[in-house]
C-alpha positions as CSV (number, residue, x, y, z in Angstrom):
1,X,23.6,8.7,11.4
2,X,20.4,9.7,9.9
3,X,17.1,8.1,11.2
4,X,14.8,6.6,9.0
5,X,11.0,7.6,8.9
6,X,8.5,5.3,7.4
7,X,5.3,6.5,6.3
8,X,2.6,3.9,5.5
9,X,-1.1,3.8,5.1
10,X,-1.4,0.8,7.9
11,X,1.3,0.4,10.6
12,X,2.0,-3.7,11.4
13,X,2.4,-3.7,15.1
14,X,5.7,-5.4,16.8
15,X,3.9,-8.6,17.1
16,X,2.8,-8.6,13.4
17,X,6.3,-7.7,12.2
18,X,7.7,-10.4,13.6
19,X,5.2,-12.9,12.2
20,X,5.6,-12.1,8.8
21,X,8.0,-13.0,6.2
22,X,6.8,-10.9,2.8
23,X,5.4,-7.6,1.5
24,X,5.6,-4.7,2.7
25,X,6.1,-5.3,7.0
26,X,9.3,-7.4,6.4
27,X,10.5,-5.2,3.9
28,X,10.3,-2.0,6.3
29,X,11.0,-3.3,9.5
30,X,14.3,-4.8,8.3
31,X,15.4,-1.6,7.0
32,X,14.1,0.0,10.3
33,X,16.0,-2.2,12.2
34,X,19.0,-2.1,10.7
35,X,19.5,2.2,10.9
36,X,17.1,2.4,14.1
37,X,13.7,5.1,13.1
38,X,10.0,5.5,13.4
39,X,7.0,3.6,11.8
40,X,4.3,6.0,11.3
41,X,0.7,5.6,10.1
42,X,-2.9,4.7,10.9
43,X,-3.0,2.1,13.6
44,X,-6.4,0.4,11.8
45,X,-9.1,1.9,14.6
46,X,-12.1,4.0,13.3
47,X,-12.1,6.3,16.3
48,X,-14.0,9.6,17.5
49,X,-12.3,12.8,16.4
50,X,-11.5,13.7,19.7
51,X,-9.2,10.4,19.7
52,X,-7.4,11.0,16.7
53,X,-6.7,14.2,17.3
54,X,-4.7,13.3,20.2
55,X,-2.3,11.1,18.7
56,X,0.6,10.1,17.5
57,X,0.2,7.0,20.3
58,X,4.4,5.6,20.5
59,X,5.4,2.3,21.4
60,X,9.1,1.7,21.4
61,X,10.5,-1.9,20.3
62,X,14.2,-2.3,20.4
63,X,15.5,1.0,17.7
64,X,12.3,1.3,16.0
65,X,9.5,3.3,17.4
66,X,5.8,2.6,16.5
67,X,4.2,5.9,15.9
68,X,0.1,5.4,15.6
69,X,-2.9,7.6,14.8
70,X,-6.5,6.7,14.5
71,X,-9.0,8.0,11.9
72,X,-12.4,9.6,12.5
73,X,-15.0,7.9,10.3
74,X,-15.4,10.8,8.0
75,X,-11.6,10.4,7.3
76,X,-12.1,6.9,6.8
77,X,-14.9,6.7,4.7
78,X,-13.1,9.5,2.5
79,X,-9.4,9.2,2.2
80,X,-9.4,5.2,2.8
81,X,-13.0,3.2,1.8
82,X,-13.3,5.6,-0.4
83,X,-10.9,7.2,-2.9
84,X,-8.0,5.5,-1.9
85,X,-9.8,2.3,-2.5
86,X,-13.4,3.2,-4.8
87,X,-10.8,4.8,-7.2
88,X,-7.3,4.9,-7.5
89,X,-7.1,0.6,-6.7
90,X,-9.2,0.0,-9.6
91,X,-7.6,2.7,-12.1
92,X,-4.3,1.2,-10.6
93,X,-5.3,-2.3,-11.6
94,X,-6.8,-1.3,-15.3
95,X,-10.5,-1.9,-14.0
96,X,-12.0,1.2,-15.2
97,X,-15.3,-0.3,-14.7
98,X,-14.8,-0.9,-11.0
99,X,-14.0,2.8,-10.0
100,X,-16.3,5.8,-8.0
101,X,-14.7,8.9,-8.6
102,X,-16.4,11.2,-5.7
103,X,-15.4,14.5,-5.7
104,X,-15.8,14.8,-1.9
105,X,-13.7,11.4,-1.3
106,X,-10.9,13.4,-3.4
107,X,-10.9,16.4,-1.2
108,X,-11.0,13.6,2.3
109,X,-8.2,12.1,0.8
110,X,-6.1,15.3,0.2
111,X,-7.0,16.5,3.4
112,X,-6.4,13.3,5.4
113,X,-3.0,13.0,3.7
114,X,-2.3,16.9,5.3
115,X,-3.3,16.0,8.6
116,X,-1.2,13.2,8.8
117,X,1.8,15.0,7.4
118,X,1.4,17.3,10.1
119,X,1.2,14.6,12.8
120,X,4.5,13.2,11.4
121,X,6.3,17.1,11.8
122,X,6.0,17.2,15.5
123,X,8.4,14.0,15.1
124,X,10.6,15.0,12.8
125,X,14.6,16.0,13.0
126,X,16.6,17.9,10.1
127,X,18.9,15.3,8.8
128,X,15.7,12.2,8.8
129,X,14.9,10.5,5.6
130,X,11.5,9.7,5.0
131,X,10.4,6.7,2.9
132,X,6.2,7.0,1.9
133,X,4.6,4.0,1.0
134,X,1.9,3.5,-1.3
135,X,-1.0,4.7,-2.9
136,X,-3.0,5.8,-0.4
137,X,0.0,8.9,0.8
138,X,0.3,10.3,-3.1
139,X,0.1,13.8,-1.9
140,X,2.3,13.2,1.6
141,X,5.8,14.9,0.5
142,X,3.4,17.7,-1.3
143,X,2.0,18.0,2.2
144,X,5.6,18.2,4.3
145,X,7.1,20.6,1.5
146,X,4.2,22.9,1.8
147,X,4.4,22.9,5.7
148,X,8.5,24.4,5.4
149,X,10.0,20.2,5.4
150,X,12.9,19.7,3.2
151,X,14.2,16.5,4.6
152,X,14.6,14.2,1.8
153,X,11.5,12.4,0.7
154,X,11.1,9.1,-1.3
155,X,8.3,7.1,-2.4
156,X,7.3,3.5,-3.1
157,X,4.3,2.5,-5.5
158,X,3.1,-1.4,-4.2
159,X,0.3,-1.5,-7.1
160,X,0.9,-0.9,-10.9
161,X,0.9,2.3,-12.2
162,X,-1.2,2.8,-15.5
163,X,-0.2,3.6,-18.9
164,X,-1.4,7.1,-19.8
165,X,-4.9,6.0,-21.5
166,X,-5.9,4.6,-18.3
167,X,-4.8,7.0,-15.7
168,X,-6.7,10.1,-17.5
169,X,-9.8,8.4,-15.9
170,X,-9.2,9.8,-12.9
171,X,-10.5,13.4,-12.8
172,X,-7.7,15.0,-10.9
173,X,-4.7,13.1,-12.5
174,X,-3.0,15.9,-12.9
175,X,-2.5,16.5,-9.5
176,X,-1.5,13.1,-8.6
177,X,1.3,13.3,-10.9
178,X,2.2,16.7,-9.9
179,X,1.8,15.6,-6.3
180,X,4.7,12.9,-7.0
181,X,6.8,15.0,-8.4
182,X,7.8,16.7,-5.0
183,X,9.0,13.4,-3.9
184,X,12.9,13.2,-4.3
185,X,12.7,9.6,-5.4
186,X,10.2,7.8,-6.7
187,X,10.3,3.8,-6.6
188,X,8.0,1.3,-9.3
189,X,7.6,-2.3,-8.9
190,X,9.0,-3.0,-12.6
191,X,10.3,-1.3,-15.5
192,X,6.3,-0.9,-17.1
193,X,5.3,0.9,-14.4
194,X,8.6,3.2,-14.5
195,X,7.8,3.3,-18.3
196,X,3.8,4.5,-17.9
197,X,5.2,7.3,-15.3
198,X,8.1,8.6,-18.1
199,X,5.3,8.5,-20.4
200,X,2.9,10.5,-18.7
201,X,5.7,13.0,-17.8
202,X,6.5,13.4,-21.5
203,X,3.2,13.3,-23.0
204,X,0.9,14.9,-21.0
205,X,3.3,17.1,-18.6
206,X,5.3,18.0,-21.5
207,X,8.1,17.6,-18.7
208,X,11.4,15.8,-19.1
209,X,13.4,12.7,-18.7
210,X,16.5,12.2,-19.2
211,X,19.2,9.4,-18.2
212,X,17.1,7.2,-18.1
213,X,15.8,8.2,-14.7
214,X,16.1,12.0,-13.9
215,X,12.5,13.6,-14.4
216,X,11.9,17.0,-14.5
217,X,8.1,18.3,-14.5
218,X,5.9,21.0,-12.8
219,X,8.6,23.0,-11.7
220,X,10.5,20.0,-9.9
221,X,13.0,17.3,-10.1
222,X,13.3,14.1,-9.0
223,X,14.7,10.3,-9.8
224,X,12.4,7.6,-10.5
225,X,13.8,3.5,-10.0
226,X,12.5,0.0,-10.0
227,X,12.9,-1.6,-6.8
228,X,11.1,-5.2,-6.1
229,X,10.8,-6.2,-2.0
230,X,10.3,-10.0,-2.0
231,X,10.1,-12.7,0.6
232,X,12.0,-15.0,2.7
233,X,11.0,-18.3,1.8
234,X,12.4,-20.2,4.2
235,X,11.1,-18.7,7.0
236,X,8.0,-19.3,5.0
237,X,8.3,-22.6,5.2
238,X,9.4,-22.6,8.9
239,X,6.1,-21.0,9.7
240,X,4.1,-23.8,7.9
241,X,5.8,-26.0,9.7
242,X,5.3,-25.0,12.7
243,X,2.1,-24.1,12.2
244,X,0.8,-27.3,11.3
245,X,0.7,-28.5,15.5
246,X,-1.7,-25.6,16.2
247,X,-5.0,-26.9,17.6
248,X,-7.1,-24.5,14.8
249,X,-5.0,-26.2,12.0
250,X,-5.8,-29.6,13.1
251,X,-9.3,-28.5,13.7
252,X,-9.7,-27.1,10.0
253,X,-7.6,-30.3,8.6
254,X,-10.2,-32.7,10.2
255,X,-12.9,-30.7,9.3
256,X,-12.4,-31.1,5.3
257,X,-12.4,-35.0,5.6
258,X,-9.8,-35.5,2.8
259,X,-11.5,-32.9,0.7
260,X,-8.8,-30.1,-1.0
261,X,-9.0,-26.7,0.1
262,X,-8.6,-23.4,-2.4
263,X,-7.7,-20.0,-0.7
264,X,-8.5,-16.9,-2.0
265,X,-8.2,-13.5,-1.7
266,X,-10.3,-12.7,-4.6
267,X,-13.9,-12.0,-5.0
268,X,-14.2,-14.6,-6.7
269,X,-13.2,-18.3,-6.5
270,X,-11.5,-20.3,-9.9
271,X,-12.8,-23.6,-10.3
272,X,-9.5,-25.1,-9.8
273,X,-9.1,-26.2,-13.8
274,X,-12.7,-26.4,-14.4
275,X,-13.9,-23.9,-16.8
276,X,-17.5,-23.5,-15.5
277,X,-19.0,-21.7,-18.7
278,X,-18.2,-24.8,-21.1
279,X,-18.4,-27.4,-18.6
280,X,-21.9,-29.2,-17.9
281,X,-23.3,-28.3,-14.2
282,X,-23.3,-31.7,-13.4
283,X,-19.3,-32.0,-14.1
284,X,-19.3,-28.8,-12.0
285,X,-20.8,-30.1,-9.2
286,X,-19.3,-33.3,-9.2
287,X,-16.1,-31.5,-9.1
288,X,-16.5,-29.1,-6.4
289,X,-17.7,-31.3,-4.4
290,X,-14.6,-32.3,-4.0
291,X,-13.2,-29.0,-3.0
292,X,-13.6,-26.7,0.2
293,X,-13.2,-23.3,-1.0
294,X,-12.4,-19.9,1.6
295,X,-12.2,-16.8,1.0
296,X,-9.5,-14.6,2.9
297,X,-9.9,-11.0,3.5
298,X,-6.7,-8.9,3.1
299,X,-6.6,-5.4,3.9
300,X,-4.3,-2.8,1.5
C-alpha cells in the first residue's frame, strides 16, 4: 500500500495533534493515521543555518512519522514573514492594500520551497503520494518534478483564491499559476475559488478546461476539486468541558468578575453590536465596560 506524504508549511507535533479537533492537524493526521506516512515541514524554530541544514529531525508516533526542519532567518524573513505572508495572504483575502510585493522575498520563497523539496527526496519511495498544503508550498511539486520526482502530487488551497482582477496584483502571477499546474490535483475550499482558478486558466493562460474539472495549461494537465475539511464538534465540546476544571480557566473566570469576554483573532476587536462611529463615546464606554476583550494570536 502506498504511503502518504504530507507536506505542510508548519508541522503540529504528536502532542498538538491529539489536542485538536479542526483545520488543518485533524484533517491530516486522520488521514495519516489511517494509511500510516510522513508529516513533513518546518518545525516553527528560527535556527542557524548550520542547524537547518542538518535536518530532517524524525520522531515516530504510532504509523506516522514526524519529519522536521528548521529555517535560517534569512529563509524566514523571505519565504514565510515575508511573501508568503506580506503578499500572497493579503492578495488571497482581496486586501490589495495590505500587500508588499518584494522582489527579494519572491526569489526566498522560491528558493525555500526548493530546499525543502529536496529535504523531502531523501525520504521519498516510488509508489508515495504526496499531498502539499497551502499557500506558502505553491511552487513545491514544480520543485520535486524539476529534481526527476514523478510520484503523484496534489495540492490543497486553505485561503481563497482570487478572481482574476485581483490576482494580477501580484507581479509574478504567472508563475504561481504555472507553478500549480505541475500538481496532479488541485483542491479549493468552494466552488468560487475552483471558478477564479478556471477563470484565470481560460482568460489569461489561454489554457483549457473541460469537464468540468480537467485543466490543461502551460504545457500540463491536471484535475482541479472542492474539498471542505471541517471539525468534530463533539469533541469540541468535550474539550470545553474538560477544560473548564483547569486552574488557568478558573483563574481567568475569576478574574473578569462577571464581565463578558470577546476573543479575537483579528487586529481588531468588534464592539460586540455597538457601532462605535454612530454611537456617542459615552454609550461606548459605558458598554465596554462591560466587556473584557483578548486578542489571540494564531499562526498560518
Amino acid at each position: 500500500m502506498s504511503r502518504l506524504i504530507v507536506v505542510s508549511n508548519r508541522v503540529a507535533t504528536p502532542t498538538e495533534t491529539k489536542g485538536s479537533a479542526g483545520g488543518l492537524a485533524v484533517g491530516v493526521f486522520g488521514a495519516l493515521k489511517d494509511s500510516g506516512g510522513v508529516w513533513f515541514g518546518w518545525s516553527g524554530d528560527v535556527v542557524t543555518e548550520t542547524v537547518a541544514n542538518q535536518g530532517p529531525k524524525l520522531e515516530q508516533d504510532g504509523a506516522v512519522t514526524f519529519a522536521t526542519v528548521g529555517l535560517s532567518k534569512k529563509d524566514y524573513d523571505q519565504y514565510y514573514r515575508g511573501f508568503s505572508n506580506a503578499e500572497l495572504w493579503p492578495v488571497f483575502h482581496y486586501r490589495n492594500d495590505l500587500a508588499v510585493y518584494d522582489r527579494d522575498e519572491y526569489h526566498g520563497y522560491r528558493r525555500v520551497n526548493s530546499w525543502l523539496a529536496h529535504k523531502l527526496i531523501k525520504l521519498l519511495q516510488p509508489d508515495d503520494i504526496i499531498w502539499v498544503h497551502d499557500y506558502h508550498l505553491i511552487p513545491f511539486a514544480e520543485s520535486l518534478r524539476s529534481a526527476g520526482i514523478n510520484n503523484r502530487i496534489g495540492f490543497f488551497l486553505h485561503i481563497p483564491f482570487p478572481s482574476l482582477q485581483i490576482l494580477l496584483n501580484i507581479p509574478p502571477h504567472e508563475e504561481l499559476v504555472k507553478s500549480l499546474c505541475f500538481y496532479d490535483v488541485v483542491g479549493f475550499q468552494t466552488e468560487g475559488d475552483q471558478l477564479a482558478f478556471h477563470d484565470y486558466i481560460r482568460r489569461h493562460a489561454h489554457g483549457t478546461v473541460t469537464n468540468g474539472n480537467r485543466v490543461e495549461a502551460f504545457g500540463r494537465t491536471l484535475q482541479t476539486g472542492v474539498y471542505r475539511i471541517g471539525v468534530f464538534p463533539d469533541e469540541i465540546a468535550e474539550q470545553a468541558e474538560r477544560g473548564e476544571a483547569r486552574q488557568d480557566m478558573i483563574d481567568l473566570k475569576q478574574s473578569l468578575e462577571g464581565r463578558k469576554l470577546i476573543m479575537s483573532r483579528a487586529c481588531k476587536i468588534e464592539f460586540a453590536g455597538m457601532d462605535p462611529t454612530t454611537q456617542s463615546g459615552a454609550d461606548v464606554n459605558a458598554h465596554l465596560s462591560q466587556v473584557c476583550s483578548a486578542r489571540v494570536e494564531v499562526e498560518a
